[in-house]
N, C-alpha and C positions, 0 to 999 in steps of 0.2 A: 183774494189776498187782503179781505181788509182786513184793518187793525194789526198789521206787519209793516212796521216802519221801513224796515230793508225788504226789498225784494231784487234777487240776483236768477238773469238768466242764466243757466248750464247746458253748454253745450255736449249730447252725448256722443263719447267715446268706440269707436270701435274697440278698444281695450276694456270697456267697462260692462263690455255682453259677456255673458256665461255662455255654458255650452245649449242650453233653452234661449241664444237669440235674446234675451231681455235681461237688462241691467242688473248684476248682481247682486242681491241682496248687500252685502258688505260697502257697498259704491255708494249707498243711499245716506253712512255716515261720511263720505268724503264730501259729498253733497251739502249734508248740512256745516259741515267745514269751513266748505268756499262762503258758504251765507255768513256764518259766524264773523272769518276773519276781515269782511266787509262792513260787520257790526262794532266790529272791536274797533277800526280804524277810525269811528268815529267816538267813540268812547277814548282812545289815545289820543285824541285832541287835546283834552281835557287835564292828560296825566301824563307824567314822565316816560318815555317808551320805555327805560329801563327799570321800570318800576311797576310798570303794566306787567301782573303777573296770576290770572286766573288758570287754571288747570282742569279739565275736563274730570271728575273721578265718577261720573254714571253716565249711562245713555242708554236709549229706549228708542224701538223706532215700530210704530205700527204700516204694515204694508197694506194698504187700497187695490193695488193696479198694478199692474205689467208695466214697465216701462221700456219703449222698443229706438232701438236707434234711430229712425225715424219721428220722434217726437219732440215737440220743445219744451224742454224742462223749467223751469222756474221753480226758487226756495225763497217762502218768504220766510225771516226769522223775526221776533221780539223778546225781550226781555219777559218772565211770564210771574216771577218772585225773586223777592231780595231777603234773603236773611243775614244776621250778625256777619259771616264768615263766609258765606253760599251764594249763587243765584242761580237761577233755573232758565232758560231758553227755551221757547216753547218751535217749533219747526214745522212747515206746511210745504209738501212737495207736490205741484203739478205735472201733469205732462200731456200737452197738446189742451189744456183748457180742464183736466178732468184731476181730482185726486190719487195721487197714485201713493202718499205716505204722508204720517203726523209721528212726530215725534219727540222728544227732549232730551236736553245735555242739562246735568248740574255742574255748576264749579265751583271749585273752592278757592279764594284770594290768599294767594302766599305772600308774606310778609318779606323783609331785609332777610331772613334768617328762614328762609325757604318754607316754613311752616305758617298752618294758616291763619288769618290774622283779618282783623276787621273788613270789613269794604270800604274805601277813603273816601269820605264826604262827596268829592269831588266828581266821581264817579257813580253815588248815586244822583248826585243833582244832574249829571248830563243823561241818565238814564233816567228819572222826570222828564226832564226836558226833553227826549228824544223819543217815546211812546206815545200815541195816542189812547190808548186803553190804560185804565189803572194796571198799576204794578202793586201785587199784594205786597205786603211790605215795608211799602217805602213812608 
């Protein structure tokens, strides 16, 4: 998990097995979620909670591994690009020590007026500040 500022254990679900015993494909973005809104929490330090307003509009997620209710999961997430309006998260899912999934969320920053709109200073300096790897971008 290096160069993953966040890294969040998930614990898995009885609810989150398919009918194959192993964690539903669809479950690997709830996954990156829980990472996310752990990342965000620290980026809202920074900025108004009501004013903190990024929005998921892509996501990609490449599958490694079986992931079995029996394993311990860990996400780590980071910041991976910043554009004008955008950034990108880049996402690494383990499970029991092995990879089991890579993948990314783009977002886009909506503005007062719900459409999208610059990234605030503010929040790219705590996103500097909070990466150990360069952030393309910034």
């Amino acid at each position: 998990m290096q160069g993953f500022p966040v890294i969040v254990p998930i614990p898995v679900r009885y609810r989150d097995l398919d009918t194959f015993n192993h964690v539903n494909n669809a479950v690997f973005l709830t996954y990156f979620e829980v990472a996310r809104v752990a990342y965000f929490r620290e980026l809202a330090r920074v900025y108004p909670g009501d004013r903190f307003r990024p929005v998921v509009v892509r996501a990609e997620v490449d599958y490694k591994r079986s992931i079995r209710l029996e394993d311990e999961v860990r996400v780590g997430v980071r910041v991976a690009r910043v554009g004008g309006t955008s950034f990108v998260m880049a996402y690494r899912v383990e499970a029991s020590g092995h990879l089991a999934a890579e993948g990314k969320t783009v977002h886009a920053w909506l503005g007062e007026d719900w459409r999208p709109a610059r990234i605030p200073e503010p929040i790219r300096a705590r996103i500097r500040d909070f990466e150990t790897l360069p952030v393309e971008g910034l």
